[in-house]
C-alpha positions as CSV (number, residue, x, y, z in Angstrom):
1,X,-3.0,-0.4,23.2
2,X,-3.3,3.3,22.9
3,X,-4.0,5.5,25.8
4,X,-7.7,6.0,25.4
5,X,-8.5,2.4,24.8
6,X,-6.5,1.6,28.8
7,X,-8.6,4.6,29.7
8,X,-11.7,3.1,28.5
9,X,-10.8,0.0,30.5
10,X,-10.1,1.0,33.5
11,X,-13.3,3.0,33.5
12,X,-15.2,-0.1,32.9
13,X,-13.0,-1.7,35.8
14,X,-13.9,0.6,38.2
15,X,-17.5,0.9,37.2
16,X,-18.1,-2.6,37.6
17,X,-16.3,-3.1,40.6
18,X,-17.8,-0.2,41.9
19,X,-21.5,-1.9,41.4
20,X,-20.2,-5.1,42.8
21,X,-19.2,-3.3,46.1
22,X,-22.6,-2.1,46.2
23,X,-24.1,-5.4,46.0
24,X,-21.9,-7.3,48.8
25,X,-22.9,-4.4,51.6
26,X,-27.1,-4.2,50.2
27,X,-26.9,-8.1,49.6
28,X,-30.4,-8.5,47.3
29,X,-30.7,-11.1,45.0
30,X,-30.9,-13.3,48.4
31,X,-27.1,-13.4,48.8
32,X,-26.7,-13.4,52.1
33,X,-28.3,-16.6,52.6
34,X,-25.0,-17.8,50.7
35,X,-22.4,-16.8,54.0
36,X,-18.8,-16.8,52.3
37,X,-20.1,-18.7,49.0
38,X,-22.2,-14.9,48.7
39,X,-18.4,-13.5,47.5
40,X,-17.7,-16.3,44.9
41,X,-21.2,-15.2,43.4
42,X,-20.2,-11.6,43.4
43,X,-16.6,-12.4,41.7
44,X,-18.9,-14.4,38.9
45,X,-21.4,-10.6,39.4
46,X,-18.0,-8.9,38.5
47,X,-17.2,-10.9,35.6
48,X,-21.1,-10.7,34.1
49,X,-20.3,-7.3,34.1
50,X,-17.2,-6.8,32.6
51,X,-18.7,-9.4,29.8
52,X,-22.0,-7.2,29.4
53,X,-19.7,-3.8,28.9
54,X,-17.6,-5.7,26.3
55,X,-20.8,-6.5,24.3
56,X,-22.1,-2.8,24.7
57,X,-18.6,-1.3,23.3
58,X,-19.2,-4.2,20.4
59,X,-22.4,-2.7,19.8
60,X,-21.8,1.0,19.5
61,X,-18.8,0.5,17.8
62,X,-19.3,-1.6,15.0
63,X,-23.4,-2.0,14.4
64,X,-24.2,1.8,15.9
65,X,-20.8,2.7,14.4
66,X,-19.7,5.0,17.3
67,X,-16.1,4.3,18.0
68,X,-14.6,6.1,21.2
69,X,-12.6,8.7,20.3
70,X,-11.4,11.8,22.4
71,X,-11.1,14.1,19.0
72,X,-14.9,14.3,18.1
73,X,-15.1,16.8,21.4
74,X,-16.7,16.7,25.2
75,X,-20.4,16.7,23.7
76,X,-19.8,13.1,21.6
77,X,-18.0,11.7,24.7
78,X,-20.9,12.0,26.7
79,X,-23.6,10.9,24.5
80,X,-21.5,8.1,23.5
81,X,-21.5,7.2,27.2
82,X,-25.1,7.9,28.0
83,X,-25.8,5.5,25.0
84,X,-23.8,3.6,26.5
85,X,-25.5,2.8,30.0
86,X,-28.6,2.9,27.9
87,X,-27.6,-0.2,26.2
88,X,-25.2,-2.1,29.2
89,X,-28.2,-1.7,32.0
90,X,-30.8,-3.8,30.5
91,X,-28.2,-5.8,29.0
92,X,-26.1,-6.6,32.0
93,X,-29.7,-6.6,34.1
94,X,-30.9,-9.8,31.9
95,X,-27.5,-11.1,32.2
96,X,-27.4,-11.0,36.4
97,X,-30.8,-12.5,36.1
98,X,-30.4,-15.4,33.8
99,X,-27.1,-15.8,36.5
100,X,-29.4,-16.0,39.4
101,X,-32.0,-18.2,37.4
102,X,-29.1,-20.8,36.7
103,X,-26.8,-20.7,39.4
104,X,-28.6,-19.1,42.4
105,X,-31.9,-20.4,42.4
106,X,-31.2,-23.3,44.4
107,X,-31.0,-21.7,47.6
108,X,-33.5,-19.2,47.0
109,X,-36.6,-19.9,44.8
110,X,-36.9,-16.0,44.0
111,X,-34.2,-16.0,41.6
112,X,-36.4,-18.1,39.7
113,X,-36.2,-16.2,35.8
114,X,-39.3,-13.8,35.8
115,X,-40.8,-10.3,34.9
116,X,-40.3,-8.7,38.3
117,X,-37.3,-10.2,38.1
118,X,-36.0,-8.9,35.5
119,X,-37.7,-5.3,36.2
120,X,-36.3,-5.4,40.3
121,X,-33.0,-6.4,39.1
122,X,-32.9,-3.7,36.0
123,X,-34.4,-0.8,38.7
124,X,-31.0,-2.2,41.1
125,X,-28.7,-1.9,37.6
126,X,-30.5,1.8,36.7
127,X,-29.9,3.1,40.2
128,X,-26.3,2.2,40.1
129,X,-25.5,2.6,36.4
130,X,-27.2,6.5,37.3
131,X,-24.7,7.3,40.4
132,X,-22.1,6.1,38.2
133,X,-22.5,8.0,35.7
134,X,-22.5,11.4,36.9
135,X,-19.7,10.7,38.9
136,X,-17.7,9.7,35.6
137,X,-19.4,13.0,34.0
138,X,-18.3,15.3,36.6
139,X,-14.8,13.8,36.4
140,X,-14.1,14.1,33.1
141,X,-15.8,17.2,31.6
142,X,-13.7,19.4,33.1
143,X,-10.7,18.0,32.1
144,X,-12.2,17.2,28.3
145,X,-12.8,21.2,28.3
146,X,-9.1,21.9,29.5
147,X,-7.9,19.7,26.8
148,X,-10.3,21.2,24.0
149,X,-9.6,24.7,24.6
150,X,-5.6,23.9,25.3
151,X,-5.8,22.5,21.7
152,X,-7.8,25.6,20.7
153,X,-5.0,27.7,21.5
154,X,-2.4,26.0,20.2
155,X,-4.0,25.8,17.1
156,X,-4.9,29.2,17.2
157,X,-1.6,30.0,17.3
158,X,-0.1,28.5,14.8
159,X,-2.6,30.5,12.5
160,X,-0.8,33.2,14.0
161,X,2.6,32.0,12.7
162,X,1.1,31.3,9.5
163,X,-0.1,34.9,9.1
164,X,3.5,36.2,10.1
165,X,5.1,34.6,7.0
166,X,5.1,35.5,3.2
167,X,2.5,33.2,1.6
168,X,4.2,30.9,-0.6
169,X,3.1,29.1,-3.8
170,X,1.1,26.2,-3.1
171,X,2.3,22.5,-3.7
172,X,1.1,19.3,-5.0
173,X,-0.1,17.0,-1.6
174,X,3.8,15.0,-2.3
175,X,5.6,18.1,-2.3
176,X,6.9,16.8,-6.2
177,X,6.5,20.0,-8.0
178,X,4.7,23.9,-7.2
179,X,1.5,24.5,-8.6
180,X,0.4,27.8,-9.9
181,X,-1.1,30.9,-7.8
182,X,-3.7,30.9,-10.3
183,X,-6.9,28.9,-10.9
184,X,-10.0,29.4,-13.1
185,X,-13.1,27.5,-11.3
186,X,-15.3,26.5,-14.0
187,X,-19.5,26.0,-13.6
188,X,-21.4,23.7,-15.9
189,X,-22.7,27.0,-18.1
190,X,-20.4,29.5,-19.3
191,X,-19.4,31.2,-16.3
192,X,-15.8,31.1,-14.3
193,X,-13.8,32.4,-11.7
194,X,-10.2,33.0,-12.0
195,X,-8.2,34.1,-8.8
196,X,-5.1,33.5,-6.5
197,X,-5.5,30.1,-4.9
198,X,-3.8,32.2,-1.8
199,X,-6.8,34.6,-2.2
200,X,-9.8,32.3,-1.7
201,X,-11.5,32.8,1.3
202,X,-14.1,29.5,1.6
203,X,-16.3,28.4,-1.1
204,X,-20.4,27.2,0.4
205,X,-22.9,25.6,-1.2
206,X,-26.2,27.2,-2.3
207,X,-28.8,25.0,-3.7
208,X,-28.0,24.4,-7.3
209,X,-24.7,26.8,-6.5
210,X,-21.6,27.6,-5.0
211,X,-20.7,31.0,-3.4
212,X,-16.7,31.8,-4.1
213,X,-15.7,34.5,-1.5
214,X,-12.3,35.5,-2.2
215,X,-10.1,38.9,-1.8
216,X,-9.5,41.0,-4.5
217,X,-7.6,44.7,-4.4
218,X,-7.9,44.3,-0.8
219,X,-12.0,43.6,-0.7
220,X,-13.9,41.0,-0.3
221,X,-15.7,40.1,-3.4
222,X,-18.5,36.7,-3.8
223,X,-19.1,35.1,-7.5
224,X,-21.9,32.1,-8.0
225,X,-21.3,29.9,-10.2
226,X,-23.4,26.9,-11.2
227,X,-21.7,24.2,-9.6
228,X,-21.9,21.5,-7.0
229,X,-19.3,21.3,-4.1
230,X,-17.8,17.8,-5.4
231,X,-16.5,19.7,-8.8
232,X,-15.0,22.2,-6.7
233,X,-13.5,19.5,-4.2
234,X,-12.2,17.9,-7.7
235,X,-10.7,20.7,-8.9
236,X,-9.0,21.9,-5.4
237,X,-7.7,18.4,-4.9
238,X,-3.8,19.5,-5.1
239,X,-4.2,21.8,-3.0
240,X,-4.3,20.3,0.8
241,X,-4.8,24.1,2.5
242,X,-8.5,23.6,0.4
243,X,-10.2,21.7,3.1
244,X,-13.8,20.6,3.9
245,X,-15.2,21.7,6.6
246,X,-18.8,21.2,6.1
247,X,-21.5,19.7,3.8
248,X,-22.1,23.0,2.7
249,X,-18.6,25.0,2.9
250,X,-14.5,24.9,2.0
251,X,-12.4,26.8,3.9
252,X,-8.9,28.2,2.3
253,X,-7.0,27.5,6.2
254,X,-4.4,29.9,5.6
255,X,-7.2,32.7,5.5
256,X,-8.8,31.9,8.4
257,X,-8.5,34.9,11.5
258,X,-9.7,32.5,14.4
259,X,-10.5,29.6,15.8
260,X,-13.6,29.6,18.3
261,X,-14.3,26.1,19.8
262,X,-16.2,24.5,22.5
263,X,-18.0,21.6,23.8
264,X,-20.3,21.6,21.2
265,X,-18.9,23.0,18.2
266,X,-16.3,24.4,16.1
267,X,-15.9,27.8,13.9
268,X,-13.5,29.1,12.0
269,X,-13.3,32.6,11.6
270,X,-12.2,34.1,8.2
271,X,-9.7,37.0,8.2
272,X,-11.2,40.2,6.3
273,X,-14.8,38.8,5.7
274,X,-14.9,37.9,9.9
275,X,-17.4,35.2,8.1
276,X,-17.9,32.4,10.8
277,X,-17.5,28.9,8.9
278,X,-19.1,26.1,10.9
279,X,-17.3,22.9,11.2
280,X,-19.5,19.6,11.2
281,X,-18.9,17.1,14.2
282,X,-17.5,14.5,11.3
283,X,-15.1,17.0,9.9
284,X,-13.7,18.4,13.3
285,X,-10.9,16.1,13.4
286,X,-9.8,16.1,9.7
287,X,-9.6,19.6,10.4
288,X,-7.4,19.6,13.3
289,X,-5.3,17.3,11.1
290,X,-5.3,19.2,9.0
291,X,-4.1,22.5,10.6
292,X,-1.8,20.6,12.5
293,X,0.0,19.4,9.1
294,X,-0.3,22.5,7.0
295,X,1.2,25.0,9.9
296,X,3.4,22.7,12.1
């Protein structure tokens, strides 16, 4: 069980516990009719809830396909949690009440299954799951930022190293054999660009397009050629430092300057053009692979 997944848990733990608690001093639902059998129904509460945010994480994980990961930035944590209690309050809400329709009703006719029910129960659950939630928010988006732009820097400066050395010849992704400096990008017409793989700069899409920005005699030059970006993906396979970074651009990561990152997104900054290359949210963490393995 990695780190974030016991994270994850405990959050949930405390959450839950923490709704309980509020429950046993407020006592709705009738439970204080109950005397001491009021704390066995709060223990079955507590495991309702803990049931209810293990179907939610079932549901955004695998049928709203939003697994919980850390890398994707502070902005994703925190509308994968608001999704989140959008999702676990009604759900957990329908669950206390079918619990007091079943199991509590005996005592007290008003936990008899029903509309205003359902709604004072859910208005209970919304109250709670909203207190909750900004305490969890306020707790963890300043350490998310601390983390994002401590990994900012560090990869920052490995660019750095990376600029101090002697560009080498690039290699095949196993390391077998080198591969050439040179490269001729083909379109589908007659036109072609032949450069320095070291010398590319990014390559982005333009309609019916592609835009190759490279350095030549120490300027920037740009060539279109009639392409689409999965021919030029194809044909900058071997060469892992090609990455891409967006639907509509690949970046050559050992010419980029900078990298500017924040809660919402990522740029990379490209060394002679100062060109700012957005990163999509799906390709941020390939890319910090990415760096990470080229430069470390």
């Amino acid at each position: 069980m990695n780190k974030g997944h016991k994270q994850t848990i405990s959050t949930r733990f405390i959450s839950t516990a923490f709704v309980v608690l509020a429950l046993a001093i407020f006592k709705p639902f009738g439970l204080e009719v109950w005397q001491w059998q009021a704390y066995v129904h709060l223990l079955a509460l507590f495991t309702v809830g803990m049931f209810s945010c293990f179907l939610t994480e079932v549901i955004l994980r695998y049928i709203i396909r939003m697994p919980r990961s850390y890398d994707r930035g502070v902005s994703y944590i925190i509308s994968r949690n608001l999704r989140f209690q959008c999702i676990n309050t009604p759900l957990v809400s329908l669950l206390i009440c079918l619990y007091r329709h079943f199991v509590m009703s005996s005592m007290v006719e008003g936990n008899k299954l029903s509309l205003s029910n359902y709604l004072e129960t859910l208005v209970i659950i919304a109250f709670l799951s909203f207190a909750i939630g900004l305490y969890w928010r306020f707790k963890f988006r300043s350490k998310y930022l601390a983390a994002e732009l401590e990994e900012t820097r560090q990869l920052n400066e490995q660019l750095k190293k990376l600029q101090t050395t002697s560009q080498e010849a690039q290699t095949i992704e196993d390391g077998s054999a080198p591969q050439p400096s040179q490269i001729t990008l083909e379109g589908n017409t007659n036109e072609s660009v032949t450069l320095d793989i070291s010398h590319l700069l990014y390559i982005e899409a333009v309609g019916n397009y592609v835009k190759v920005c490279q350095l030549r005699d120490n300027e920037v030059h740009t060539t279109m050629l009639r392409a689409t970006m999965k021919q030029m993906e194809d044909t900058l396979q071997p060469y892992p430092i090609i990455v891409r970074c967006h639907r509509a651009f690949m970046v050559n990561l050992g010419q980029v300057e900078q990298i500017s990152s924040n809660s919402r997104s990522m740029q990379l900054v490209m060394r002679h053009s100062n060109d700012a290359i957005p990163v999509s949210r799906s390709n941020m963490a390939q890319i910090r692979a990415a760096i990470k393995q080229s430069f470390s």
